[in-house]
Structure formats: structure tokens, C-alpha cells
N, C-alpha and C positions, 0 to 999 in steps of 0.2 A: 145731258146735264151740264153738257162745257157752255151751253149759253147759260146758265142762271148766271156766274160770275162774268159776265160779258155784259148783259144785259143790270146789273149792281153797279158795275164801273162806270157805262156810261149814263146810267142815272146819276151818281155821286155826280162825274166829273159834269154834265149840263148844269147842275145846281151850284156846283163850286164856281162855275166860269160867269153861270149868271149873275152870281153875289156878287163876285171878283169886278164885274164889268159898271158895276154903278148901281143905284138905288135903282130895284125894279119891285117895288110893294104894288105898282100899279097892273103891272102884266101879270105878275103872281097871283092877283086876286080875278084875272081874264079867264082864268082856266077855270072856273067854273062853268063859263058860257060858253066853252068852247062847243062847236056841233060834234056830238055824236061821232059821223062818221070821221073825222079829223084823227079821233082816237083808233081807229083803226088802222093808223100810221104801225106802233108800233105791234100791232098783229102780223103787219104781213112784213115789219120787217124778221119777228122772228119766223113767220115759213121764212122767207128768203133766206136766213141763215142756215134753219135747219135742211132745206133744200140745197141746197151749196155744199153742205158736208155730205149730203148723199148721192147729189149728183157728179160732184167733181172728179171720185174716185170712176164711177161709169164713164163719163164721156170725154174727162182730158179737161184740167184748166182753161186750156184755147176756146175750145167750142163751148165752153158753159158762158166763159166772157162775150163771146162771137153772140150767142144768145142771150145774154143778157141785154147786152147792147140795143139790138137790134129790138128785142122784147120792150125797150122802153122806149125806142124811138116809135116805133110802131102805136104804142100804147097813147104816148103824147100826144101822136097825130089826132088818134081817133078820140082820146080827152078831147080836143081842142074843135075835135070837128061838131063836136056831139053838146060844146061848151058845160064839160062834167066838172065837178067838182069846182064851181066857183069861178072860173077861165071864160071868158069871152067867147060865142061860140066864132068860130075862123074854116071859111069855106076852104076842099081840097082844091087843088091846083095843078095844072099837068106837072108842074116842076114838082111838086109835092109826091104824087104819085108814080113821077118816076123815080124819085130816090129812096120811094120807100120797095119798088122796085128793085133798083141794086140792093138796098141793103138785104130783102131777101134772097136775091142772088151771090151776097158774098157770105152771107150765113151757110150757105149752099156750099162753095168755094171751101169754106176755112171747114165744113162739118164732115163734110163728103170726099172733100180733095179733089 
């Protein structure tokens, strides 16, 4: 229940800040057409929070960070290889694939010591 006032706030505060920033009647009326899966931003960031309160007390601050990190570097690549969600597709690359390489190597390092 600790996100419903989390998730209040930052609705308030996006709308406050967009007022605050200048006439935006035109972008306000955008969100109707927004696609579909767009909207599923704020779905997964509430898993992501409610995941974060139950995984952090299991596994240690560090290694939820270590994996997140890395969870999203990982994730980009393969956005990008696969050209998801709207992104240019972008071929993998030795240098690409060795650093996604270490990064699952220090995932390793920071989870397992």
C-alpha cells in the first residue's frame, strides 16, 4: 500500500511541473494517441518498485543494484539489437558483446563475492 502515495505524488508533481514549465495544451491533448504499449511504462515501474521492497530485504541493496544495472544494460542491448520499441535496430558488436560479458561477470563478482 506504501506505493499508492508514491505513485499520487508523482502523478501530482509531473502535472505541477508540466504546468509550471509553459503552455503545454498541445502535448496534453498527445496522450490520447499515445500507443498502447507506452502505457505500460508505468506498469512495470510499479513491479519494479513493488519487486525492490521484496527483493532488497533477500538479497542486500548491492546485488539488487549490481542487477539492476546490469538488467538494464543487458535489456538495451537486446532493445536495440532487435530495434524494439521504436529504436533503430543496431547490430551486436565484439566490443558490445564483450562488455556485456564483464558486466555479467561483475554481477557475479558483487552477487557471489
Amino acid at each position: 500500500m506504501a506505493n499508492v502515495p508514491f505513485f499520487a505524488v508523482a502523478l501530482v508533481s509531473s502535472i505541477v511541473i508540466a504546468v509550471a514549465s509553459g503552455n503545454r495544451t498541445e502535448q496534453f491533448q498527445k496522450i490520447e494517441t499515445l500507443p498502447v504499449w507506452l502505457l505500460t511504462a508505468g506498469v512495470m515501474s510499479a513491479a519494479m518498485i513493488i519487486g525492490s521492497s521484496y527483493l532488497i530485504p533477500k538479497i542486500g541493496i548491492g546485488a539488487f543494484f549490481v542487477l539492476l544495472v546490469s538488467g538494464q544494460v543487458l535489456a538495451g542491448m537486446v532493445f536495440g539489437y532487435f530495434g524494439l520499441f521504436g529504436v533503430p535496430a543496431n547490430p551486436l558488436s565484439t566490443g558490445k558483446l564483450l562488455g556485456a560479458l564483464l558486466v555479467i561477470a561483475g554481477v557475479y563478482l558483487v552477487t557471489f563475492k
